[in-house]
C-alpha positions as CSV (number, residue, x, y, z in Angstrom):
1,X,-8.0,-17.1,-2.9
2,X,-6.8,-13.7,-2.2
3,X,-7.7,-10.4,-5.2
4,X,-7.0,-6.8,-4.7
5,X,-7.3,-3.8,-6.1
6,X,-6.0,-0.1,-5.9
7,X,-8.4,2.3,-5.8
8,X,-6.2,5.2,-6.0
9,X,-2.7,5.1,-5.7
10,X,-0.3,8.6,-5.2
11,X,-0.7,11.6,-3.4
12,X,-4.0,12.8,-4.2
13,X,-5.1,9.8,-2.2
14,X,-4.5,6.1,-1.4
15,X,-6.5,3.1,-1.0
16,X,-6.6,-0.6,-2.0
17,X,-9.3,-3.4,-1.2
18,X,-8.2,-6.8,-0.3
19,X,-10.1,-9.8,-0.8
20,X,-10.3,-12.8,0.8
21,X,-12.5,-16.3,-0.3
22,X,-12.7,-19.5,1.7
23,X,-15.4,-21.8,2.0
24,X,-16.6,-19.9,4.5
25,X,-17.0,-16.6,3.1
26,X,-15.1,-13.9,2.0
27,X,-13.5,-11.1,4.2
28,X,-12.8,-7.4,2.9
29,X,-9.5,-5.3,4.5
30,X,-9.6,-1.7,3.0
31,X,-5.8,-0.9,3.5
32,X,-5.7,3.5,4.1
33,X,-8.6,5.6,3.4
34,X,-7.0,8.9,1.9
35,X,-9.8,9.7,0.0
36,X,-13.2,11.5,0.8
37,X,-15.9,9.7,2.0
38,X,-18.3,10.6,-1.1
39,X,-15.6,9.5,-3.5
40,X,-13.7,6.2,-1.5
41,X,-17.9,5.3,-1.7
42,X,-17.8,6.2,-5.8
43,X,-14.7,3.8,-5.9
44,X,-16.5,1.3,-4.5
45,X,-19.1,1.3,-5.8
46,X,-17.1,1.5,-9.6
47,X,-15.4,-1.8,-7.9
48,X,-18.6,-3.6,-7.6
49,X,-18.6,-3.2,-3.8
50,X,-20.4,-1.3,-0.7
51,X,-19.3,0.0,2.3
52,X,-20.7,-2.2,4.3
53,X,-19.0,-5.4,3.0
54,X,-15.3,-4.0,4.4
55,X,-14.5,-5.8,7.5
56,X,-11.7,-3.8,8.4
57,X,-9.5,-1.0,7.7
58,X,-5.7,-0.7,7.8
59,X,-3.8,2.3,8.2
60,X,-0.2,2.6,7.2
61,X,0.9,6.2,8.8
62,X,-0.8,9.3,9.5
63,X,-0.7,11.5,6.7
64,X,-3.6,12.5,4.9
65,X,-3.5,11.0,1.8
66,X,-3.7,7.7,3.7
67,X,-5.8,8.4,6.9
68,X,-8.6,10.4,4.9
69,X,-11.6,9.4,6.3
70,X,-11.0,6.7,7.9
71,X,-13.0,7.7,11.2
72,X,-15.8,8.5,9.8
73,X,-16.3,5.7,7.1
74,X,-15.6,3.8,10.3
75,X,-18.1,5.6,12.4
76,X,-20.6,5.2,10.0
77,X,-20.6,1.3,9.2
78,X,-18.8,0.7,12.8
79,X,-15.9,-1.4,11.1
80,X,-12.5,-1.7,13.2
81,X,-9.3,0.2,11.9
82,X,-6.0,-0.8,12.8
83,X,-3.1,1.2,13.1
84,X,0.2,1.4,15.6
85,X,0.1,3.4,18.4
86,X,2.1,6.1,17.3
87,X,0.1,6.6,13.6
88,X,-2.8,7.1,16.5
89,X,-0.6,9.3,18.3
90,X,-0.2,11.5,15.5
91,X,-3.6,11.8,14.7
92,X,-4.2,13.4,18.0
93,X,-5.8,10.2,18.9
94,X,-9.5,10.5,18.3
95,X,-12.6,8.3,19.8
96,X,-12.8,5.7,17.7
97,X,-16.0,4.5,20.1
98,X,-14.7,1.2,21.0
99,X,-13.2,0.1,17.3
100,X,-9.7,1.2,17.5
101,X,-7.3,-1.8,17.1
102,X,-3.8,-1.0,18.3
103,X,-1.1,-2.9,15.3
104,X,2.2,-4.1,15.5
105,X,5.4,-4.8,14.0
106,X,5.5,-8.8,13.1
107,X,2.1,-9.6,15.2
108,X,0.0,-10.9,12.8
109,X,-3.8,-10.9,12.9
110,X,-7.0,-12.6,11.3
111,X,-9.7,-11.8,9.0
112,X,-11.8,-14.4,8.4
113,X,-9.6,-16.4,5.5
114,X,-7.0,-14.2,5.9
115,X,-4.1,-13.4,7.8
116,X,-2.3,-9.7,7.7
117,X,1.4,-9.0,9.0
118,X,2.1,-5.7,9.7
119,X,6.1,-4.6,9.5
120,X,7.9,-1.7,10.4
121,X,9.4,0.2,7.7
122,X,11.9,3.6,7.4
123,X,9.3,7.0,6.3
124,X,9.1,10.2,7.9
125,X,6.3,9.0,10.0
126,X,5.4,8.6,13.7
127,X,5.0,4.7,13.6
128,X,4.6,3.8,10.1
129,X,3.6,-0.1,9.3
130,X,3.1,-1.6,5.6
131,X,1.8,-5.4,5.8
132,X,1.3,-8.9,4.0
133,X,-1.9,-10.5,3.4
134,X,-2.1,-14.4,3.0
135,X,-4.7,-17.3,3.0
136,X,-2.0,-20.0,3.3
137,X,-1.2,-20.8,-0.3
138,X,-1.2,-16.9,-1.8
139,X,1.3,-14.1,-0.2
140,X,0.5,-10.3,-1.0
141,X,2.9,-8.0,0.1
142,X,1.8,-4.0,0.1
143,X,4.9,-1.5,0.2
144,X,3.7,1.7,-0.9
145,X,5.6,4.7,1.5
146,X,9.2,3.4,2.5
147,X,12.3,5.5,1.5
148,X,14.8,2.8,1.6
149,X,14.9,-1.1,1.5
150,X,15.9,-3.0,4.9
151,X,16.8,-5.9,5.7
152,X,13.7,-6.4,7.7
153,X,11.3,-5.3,4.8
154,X,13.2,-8.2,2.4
155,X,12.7,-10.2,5.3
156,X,8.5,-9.4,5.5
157,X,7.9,-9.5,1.6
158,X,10.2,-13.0,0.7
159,X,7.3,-15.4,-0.4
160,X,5.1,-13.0,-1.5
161,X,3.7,-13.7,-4.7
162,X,2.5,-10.2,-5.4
163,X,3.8,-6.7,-4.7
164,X,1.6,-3.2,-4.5
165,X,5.2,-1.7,-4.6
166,X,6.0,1.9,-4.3
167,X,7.6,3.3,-7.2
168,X,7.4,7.3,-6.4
169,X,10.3,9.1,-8.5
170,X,12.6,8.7,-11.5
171,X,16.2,10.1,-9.8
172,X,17.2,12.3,-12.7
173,X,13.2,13.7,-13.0
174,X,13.5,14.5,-9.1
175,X,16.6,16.1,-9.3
176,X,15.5,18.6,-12.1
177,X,11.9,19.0,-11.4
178,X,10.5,22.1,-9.9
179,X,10.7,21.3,-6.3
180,X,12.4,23.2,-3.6
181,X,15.5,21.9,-2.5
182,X,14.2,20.8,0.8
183,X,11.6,18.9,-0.9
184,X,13.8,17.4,-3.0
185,X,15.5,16.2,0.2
186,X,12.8,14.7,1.5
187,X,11.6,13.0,-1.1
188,X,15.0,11.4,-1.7
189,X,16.1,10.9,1.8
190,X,16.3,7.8,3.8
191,X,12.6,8.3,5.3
192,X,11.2,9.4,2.2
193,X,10.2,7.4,-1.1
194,X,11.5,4.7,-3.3
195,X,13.2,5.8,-6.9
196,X,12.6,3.5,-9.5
197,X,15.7,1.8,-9.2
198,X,15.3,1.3,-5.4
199,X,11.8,-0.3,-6.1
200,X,13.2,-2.4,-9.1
201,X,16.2,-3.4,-6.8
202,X,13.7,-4.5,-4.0
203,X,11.5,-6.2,-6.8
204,X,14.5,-8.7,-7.8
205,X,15.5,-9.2,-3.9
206,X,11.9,-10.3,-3.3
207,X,12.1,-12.6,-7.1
208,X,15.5,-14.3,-6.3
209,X,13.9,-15.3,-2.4
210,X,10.9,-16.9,-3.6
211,X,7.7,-17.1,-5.1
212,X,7.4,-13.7,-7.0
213,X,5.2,-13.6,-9.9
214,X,4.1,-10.1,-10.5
215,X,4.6,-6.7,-9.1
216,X,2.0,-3.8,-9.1
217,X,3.9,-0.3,-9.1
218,X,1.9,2.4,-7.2
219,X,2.4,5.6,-6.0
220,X,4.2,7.2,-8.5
221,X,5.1,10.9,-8.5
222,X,2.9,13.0,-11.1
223,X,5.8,15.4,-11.4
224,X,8.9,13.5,-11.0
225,X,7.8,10.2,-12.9
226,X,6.3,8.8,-16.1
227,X,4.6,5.0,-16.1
228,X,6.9,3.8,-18.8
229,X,10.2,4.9,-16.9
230,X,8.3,2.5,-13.9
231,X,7.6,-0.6,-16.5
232,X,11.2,-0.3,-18.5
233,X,12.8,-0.6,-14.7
234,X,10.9,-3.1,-13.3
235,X,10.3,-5.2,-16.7
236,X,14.5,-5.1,-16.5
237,X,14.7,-6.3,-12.5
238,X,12.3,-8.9,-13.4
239,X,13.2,-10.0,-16.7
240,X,9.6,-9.7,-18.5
241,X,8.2,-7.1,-20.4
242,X,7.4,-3.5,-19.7
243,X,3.4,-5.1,-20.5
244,X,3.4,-7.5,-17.7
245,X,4.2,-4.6,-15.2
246,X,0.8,-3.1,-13.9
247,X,0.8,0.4,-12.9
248,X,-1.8,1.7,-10.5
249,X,-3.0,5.8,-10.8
250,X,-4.4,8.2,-8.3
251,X,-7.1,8.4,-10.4
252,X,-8.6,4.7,-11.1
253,X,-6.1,2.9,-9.3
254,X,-6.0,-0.2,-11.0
255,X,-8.4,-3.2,-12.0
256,X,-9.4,-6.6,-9.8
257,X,-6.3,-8.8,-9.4
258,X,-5.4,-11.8,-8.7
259,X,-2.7,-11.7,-5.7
């Protein structure tokens, strides 16, 4: 049985738990860190957790609201991170004493119960991965920074029964928000982030492959995008209503689910 939950989704920091049971225990991944250590530990906690019970940590790409502190929670409770060799690269590849585990495009890897596959996927990043968690019967697909859908992404995510889906910007808010140009650019470029409608678009790809069942929205803009635009365009692509379509904050992230 897999269960996750966001605990903080969008640019002021990003960070969801994943949870694993079997019959022989349960196994924690903490996918990115972008959050202080004093506060990813308040999350926690608010999540019914500790520290110590995260087994591992995944991180997607080097910037800061998703690398936070990653070294030193891992320093501190000696827990291996994952991340490809250029998000390492970019981080000006620090000692990780001994618990730096190198990540790959389509190489999966255990976790006690459960098995992660990390993919490549297009943002204006060194090496940047996003990844599926399954125990066998379960599929959780987490695509949070991408700034266009592939073929290869459609490819990772068909089966999932879950997405933590990216859903950064409404097109029209973007284009007359406050930004500089070259923001604007960026934001809506090919390495960038997913629109709405790219997200939805992905979101029915992923529903007519498979198993889909319910998508999570995250990392929405808090300038350029408003939680009911996200519902009203994914509640459309998956033909349900705007209430079945969870939203995750950077502030609370969202509650325990079930993947």
């Amino acid at each position: 049985m897999i269960k996750f939950k966001s605990l903080g989704s969008g640019s002021s920091g990003n960070a969801t738990v994943v949870q694993a049971r079997s019959g022989t225990g349960v196994a924690h991944l903490l996918i990115d860190c972008g959050l202080g250590i004093r506060e990813l530990d308040k999350r926690l906690r608010a999540a019914g957790m500790m520290a110590d019970q995260i087994d591992a940590v995944f991180i997607t790409h080097e910037h800061g609201d998703h690398v936070g502190c990653a070294r030193a929670l891992a320093l501190r409770e000696r827990i291996p991170v994952y991340m490809s060799e250029g998000t390492y690269a970019a981080i000006d590849q620090p000692d990780f004493e001994g618990l730096l585990r190198i990540a790959c495009d389509g190489v999966a890897f255990e976790l006690g119960a459960m098995q992660v596959r990390p993919f490549t996927v297009p943002h204006d990043a060194r090496e940047p991965l996003q990844l599926t968690c399954t125990d066998g019967d379960t599929r959780l697909g987490v695509v949070t920074d991408l700034g266009h859908v592939t073929a290869h992404v459609m490819q990772e995510l068909a089966g999932c029964g879950t997405l933590l889906l990216e859903c950064n910007h409404d097109e029209e808010m973007l284009r007359t928000s406050s930004y500089p140009p070259f923001l604007k650019r960026r934001v809506a470029g090919p390495y960038g982030h997913l629109a709405n409608s790219a997200a939805a678009y992905l979101a029915q790809s992923v529903l007519a492959a498979g198993r889909l069942r319910q998508v999570v929205a995250g990392h929405l803009s808090e300038q350029n995008n408003k939680p009911e635009l996200v519902r009203a365009a994914l509640a459309q692509a998956l033909g349900c209503g705007p209430g079945d379509v969870h939203v995750a904050d950077g502030a609370s992230g969202s509650g325990w689910l079930n993947a």
